[in-house]
C-alpha positions in Angstrom: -27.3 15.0 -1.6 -26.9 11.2 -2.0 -31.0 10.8 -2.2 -30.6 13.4 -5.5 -28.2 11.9 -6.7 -29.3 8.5 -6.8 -33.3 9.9 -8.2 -31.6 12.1 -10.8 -29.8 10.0 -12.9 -30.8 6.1 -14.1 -29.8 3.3 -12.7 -27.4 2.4 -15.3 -25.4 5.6 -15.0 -25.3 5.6 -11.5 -23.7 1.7 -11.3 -21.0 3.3 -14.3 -20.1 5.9 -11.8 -20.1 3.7 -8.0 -18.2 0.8 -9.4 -15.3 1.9 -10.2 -14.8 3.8 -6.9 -15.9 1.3 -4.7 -13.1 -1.1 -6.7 -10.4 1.2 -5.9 -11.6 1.6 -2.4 -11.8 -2.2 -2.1 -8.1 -2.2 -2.8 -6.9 -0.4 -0.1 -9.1 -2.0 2.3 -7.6 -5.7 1.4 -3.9 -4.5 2.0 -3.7 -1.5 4.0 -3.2 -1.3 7.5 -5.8 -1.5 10.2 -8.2 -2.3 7.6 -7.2 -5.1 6.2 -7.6 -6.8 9.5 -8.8 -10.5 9.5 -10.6 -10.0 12.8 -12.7 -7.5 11.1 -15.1 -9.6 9.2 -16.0 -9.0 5.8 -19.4 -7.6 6.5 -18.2 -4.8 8.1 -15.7 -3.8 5.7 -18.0 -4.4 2.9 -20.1 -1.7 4.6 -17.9 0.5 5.2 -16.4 0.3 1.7 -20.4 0.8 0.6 -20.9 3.8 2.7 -17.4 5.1 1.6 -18.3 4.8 -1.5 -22.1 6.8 -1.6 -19.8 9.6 0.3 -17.5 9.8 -2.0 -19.6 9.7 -5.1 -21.6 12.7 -4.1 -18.4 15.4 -4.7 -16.2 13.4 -6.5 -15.7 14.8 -10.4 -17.5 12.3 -13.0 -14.7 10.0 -14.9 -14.9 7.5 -17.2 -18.1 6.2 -18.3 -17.8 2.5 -17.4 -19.3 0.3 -20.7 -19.5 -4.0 -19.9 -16.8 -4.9 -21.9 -12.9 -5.5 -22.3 -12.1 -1.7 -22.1 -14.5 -1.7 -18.7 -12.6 -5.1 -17.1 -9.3 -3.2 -17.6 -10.5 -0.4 -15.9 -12.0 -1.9 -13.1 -8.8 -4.2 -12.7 -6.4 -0.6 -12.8 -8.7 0.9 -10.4 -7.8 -2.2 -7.7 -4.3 -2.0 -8.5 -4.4 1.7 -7.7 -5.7 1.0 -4.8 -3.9 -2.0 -3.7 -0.4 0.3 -4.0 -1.5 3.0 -1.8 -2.7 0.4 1.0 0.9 -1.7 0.2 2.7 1.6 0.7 1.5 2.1 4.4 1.2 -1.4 4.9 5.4 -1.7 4.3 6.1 0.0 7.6 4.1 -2.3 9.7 5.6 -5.3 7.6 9.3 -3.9 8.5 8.2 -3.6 12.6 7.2 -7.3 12.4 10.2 -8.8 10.9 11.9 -6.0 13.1 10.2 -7.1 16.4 11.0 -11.0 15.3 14.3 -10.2 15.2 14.4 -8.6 18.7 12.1 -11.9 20.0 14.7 -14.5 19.0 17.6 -12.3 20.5 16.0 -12.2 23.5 15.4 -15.6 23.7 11.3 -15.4 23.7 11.1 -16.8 20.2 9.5 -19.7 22.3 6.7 -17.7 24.0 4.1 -16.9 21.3 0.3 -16.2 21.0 -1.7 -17.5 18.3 -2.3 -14.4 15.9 -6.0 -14.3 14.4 -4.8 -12.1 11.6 -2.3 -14.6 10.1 -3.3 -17.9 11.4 -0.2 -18.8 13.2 1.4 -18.8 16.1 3.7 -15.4 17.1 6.0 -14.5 19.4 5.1 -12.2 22.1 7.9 -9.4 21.9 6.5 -9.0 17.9 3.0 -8.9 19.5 3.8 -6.3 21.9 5.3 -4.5 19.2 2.7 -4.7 16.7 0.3 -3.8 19.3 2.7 -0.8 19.9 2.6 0.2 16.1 -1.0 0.3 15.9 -1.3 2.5 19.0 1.0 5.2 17.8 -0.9 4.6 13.9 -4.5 5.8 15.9 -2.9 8.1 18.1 -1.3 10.5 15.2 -4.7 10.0 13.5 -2.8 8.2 10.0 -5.9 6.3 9.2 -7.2 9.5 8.1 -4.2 10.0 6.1 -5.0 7.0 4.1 -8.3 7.8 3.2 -7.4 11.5 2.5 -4.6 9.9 -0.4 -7.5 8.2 -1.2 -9.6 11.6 -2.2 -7.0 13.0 -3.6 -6.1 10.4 -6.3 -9.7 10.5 -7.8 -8.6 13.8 -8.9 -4.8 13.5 -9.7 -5.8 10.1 -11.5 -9.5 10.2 -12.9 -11.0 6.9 -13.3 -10.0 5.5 -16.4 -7.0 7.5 -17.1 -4.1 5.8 -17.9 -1.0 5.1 -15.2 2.2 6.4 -15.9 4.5 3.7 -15.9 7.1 6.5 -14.5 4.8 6.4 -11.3 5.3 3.1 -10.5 8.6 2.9 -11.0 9.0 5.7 -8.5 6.7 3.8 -5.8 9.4 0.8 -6.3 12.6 2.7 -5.7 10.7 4.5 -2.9 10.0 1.3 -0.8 13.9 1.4 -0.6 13.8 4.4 1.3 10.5 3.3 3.6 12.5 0.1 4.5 15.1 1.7 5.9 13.8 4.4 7.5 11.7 1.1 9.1 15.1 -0.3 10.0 16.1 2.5 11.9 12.8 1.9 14.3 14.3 -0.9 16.0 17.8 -1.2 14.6 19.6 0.4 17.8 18.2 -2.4 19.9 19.0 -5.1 17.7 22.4 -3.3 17.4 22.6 -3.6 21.0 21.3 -6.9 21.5 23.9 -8.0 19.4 26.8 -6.3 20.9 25.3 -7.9 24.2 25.8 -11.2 22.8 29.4 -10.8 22.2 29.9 -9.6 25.4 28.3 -12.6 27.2 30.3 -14.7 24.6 33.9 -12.9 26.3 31.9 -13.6 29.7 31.2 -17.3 28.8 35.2 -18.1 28.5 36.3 -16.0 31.5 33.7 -17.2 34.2 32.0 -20.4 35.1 30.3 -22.0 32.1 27.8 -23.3 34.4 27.2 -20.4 36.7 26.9 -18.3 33.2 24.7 -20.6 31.6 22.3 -20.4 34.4 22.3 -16.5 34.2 22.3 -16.3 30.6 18.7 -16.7 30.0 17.6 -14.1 32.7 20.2 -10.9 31.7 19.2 -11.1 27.8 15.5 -10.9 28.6 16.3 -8.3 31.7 18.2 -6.1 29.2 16.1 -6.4 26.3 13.3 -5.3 27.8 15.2 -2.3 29.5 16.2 -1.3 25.3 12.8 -2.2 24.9 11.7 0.3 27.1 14.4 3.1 26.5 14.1 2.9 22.6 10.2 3.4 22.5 10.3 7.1 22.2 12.9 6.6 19.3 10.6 4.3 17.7 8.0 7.0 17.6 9.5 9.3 16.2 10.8 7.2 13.6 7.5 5.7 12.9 5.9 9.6 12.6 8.7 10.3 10.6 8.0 7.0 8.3 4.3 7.5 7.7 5.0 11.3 7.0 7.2 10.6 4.4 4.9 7.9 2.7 2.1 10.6 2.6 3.9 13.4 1.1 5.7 10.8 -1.3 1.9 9.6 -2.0 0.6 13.1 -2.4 3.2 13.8 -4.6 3.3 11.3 -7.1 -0.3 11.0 -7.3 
């Protein structure tokens, strides 16, 4: 199908029609999760983006007629921007379980035991590790990667290349990462609740018994008990995060 295609029609008409698909794939790819992945080099997502994109051009409905010029720059900078808000919508969650499982780290008192992250470049701590590891797990598991390219398909048809964006669309996406935060909050927020309630208690604790004896204790208890919320929570978190990603998609599907 792809061989016809590319003998049928000139060269010219067949770069009019591959660009501006393989632009708004390349948006998603640089932000959303899983593939925007630093330890993935650039070859490989450049091929895969390539592949995508001779897959994709073989059903997809013909759009705009891209021309080299202003009006063709425009069009090729919307189609990354469309791209680059679908893969920032699913990418919000995993931001949320990061700054969530930070949180948790320097509760704990682990904020001093990190890994370097290849990703980012930096050193992490290892309870937002764990955690992030966690996320990705549960993002393979319920197969969501497919989800993001299925929005993908779907917005070549709901918003034809070179169409113009409703502005009402993106003012929806904005009050919508409202809702996505929280509903990212509520991942993680009963053990932060809890870790924090366990710091008021050890802080009634500190003034009744030894300081020193409590002291020494201190340490050990917050990380033994943070790791038992750690552990009892999980279930809750993934549900949540299901329950997250399943409202991004239909929010997705819907507006687009």
């Amino acid at each position: 199908m792809i061989n016809n295609f590319l003998y049928n029609n000139n060269f010219n008409s067949f770069i009019n029609y591959f660009v501006p698909i393989f632009t708004r794939i390349i948006g998603i790819i640089y932000i959303a999760p899983v593939f925007s992945e630093k330890i993935v080099s650039y070859k490989i997502k450049m091929f895969f983006s390539i592949i995508l994109t001779f897959f994709l051009c073989s059903f997809l409905p013909r759009g705009y007629i891209l021309h080299f010029s202003f009006i063709g720059v425009l069009v090729i900078f919307q189609e990354f921007v469309i791209g680059f808000f679908i893969g920032l919508t699913f990418k919000l969650i995993f931001v949320i379980s990061s700054f969530c499982g930070d949180i948790i780290g320097t509760q704990m008192g682990l904020s001093f035991a990190t890994f370097f992250d290849v990703n980012n470049r930096y050193f992490i701590p290892i309870v937002l590790r764990l955690i992030n590891y966690c996320t990705y797990m549960v993002f393979f598991i319920f197969n969501m990667h497919l989800w993001v390219i299925s929005v993908l398909v779907k917005s070549f048809y709901t918003i034809p290349i070179g169409s113009f964006i409703l502005k009402n669309k993106f003012l929806n996406l904005v009050f919508f990462f409202s809702n996505v935060f929280i509903q990212g909050l509520k991942m993680f927020f009963p053990v932060i609740l809890l870790l924090i309630i366990l710091n008021l208690v050890f802080l009634f604790l500190n003034r009744i018994l030894i300081p020193a004896f409590f002291f020494s204790l201190n340490f050990s208890l917050f990380l033994l008990f943070g790791m038992l919320f750690l552990y009892s929570f999980f279930p809750l978190f993934i549900i949540n995060f299901k329950i997250a990603m399943q409202k991004i998609l239909f929010f997705l599907l819907d507006i687009i």
